[in-house]
Every structure is written in structure tokens, then in C-alpha cells.
N, C-alpha and C positions, 0 to 999 in steps of 0.2 A: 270981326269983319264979316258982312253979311257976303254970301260967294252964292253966284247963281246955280243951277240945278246940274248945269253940264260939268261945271266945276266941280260937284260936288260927285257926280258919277265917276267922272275922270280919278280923280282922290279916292274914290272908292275902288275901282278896281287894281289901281295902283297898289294899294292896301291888300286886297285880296291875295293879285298876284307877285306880292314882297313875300306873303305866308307860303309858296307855295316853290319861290325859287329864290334862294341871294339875291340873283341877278335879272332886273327887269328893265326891258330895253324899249324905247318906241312904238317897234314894229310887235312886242307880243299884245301893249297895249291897244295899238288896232285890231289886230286880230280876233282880240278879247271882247273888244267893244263891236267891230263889224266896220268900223271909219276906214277911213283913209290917213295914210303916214304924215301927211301934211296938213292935215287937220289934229291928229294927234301932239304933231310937232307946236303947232299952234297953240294948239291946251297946256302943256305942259310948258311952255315959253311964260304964261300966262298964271300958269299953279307957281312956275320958278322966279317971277317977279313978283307975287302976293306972300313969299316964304313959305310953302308948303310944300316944294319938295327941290332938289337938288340932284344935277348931276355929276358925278367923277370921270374922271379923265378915261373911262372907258366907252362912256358914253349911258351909262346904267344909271337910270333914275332910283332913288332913293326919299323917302319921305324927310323930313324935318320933323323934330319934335313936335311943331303948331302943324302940321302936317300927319302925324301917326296919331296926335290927340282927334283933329278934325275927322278922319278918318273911320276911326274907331268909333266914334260917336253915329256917322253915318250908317256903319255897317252895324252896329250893335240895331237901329231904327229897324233894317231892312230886315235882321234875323228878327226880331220880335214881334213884327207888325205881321210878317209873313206866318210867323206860328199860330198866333194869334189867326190868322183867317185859316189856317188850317186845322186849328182847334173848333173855330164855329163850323167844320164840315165843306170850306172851299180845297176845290183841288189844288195840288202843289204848285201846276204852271201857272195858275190863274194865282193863286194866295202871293206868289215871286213876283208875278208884272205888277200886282196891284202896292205891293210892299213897294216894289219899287218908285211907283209913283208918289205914294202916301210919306214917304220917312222925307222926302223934302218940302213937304208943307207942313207937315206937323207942329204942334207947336211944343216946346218944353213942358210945359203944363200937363197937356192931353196926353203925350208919352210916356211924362212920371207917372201918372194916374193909369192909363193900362200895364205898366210895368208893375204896376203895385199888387193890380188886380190878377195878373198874371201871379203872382210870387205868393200872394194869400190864399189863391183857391189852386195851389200847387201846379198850374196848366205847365205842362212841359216848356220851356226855355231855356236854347244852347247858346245866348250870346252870353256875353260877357268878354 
């Protein structure tokens, strides 16, 4: 399923912040992202009717399998691309916006291929 860019941001920090508490609610995902609660609500009505994430009776979003995979794939983009411009000598804030832009045009191809060229000439790489 092709999922636009917002989609994929949203899933992405979902993602990040499941690593960082059990419990992740609406309101941390605005906060995280800088939105508004009803546009969050909105995304996530939206991630919860394509199957990628789900919520329990507390009200706590949680990913779905096709949801922790999507995600993961997203954020692995963002750590690598971001290393990657901070290995050619960009600074961190600038290597993070541009990653962040770049890992949702990317194409599979061009990604495996710097992933490769990362991995062979040893450049530092924390995703996985």
C-alpha cells in the first residue's frame, strides 16, 4: 500500500515514541510532532482504518504488525540517510531535516545501494 508522506511521518513517530514509553497516547503524538490534537486524531483514524495501528480501551495507540514493519522501514531511512550526510561533513540539524525529507522519496533501489556502500567502506550506521 503506497501511504502519503504525512502517513508515513505520523507512523514514524508513533514508532519512535512506542521505543521510548508502553504507553502512547494522541496528545504525546501532537506534542512530538508540534500539530494540533484533532489533526492527530485525524491521522491516526486514518493510520487505524489502512491497519497500521490500533487502539485499546485506554485510549493508547499501539502499532500493528503491517504497522511496526512500515515503520521500521521508515525510521531505519531516516537513521541512514541522516548518517550518511553527516558522514559527508553536514551538520546534525541540517543531515535530520534533510533525512527527513529524502527517506520518503527514496526509492528501494537507491537506499539498498547506499546501505550497501555504507556497510562496505565501514561508515558508522546505528539503524537496524
Amino acid at each position: 500500500m503506497t501511504m502519503q508522506e504525512s502517513g508515513e511521518m505520523y507512523l514514524e513517530t508513533v514508532y519512535i515514541l512506542s521505543q521510548r514509553s508502553p504507553s502512547v497516547r494522541g496528545i504525546d503524538v501532537a506534542e512530538y510532532m508540534g500539530y494540533s490534537k484533532p489533526s492527530v486524531s485525524r491521522a491516526i483514524g486514518l493510520l487505524k482504518k489502512a491497519g497500521f495501528v490500533r487502539t485499546d480501551e485506554s485510549g493508547s495507540i499501539k502499532l500493528t504488525e503491517a504497522g511496526v514493519e512500515k515503520a521500521k522501514k521508515i525510521y531505519e531511512r531516516h537513521v541512514v540517510l541522516a548518517r550518511l550526510l553527516q558522514n559527508l561533513g553536514v551538520d546534525e540539524a541540517t543531515a535530520t531535516d534533510d533525512a527527513c525529507r529524502m527517506e520518503h522519496y527514496i526509492s528501494d533501489t537507491s537506499f539498498a545501494a547506499i546501505k550497501a556502500h555504507m556497510l562496505k567502506y565501514g561508515c558508522e550506521n546505528s539503524a537496524g
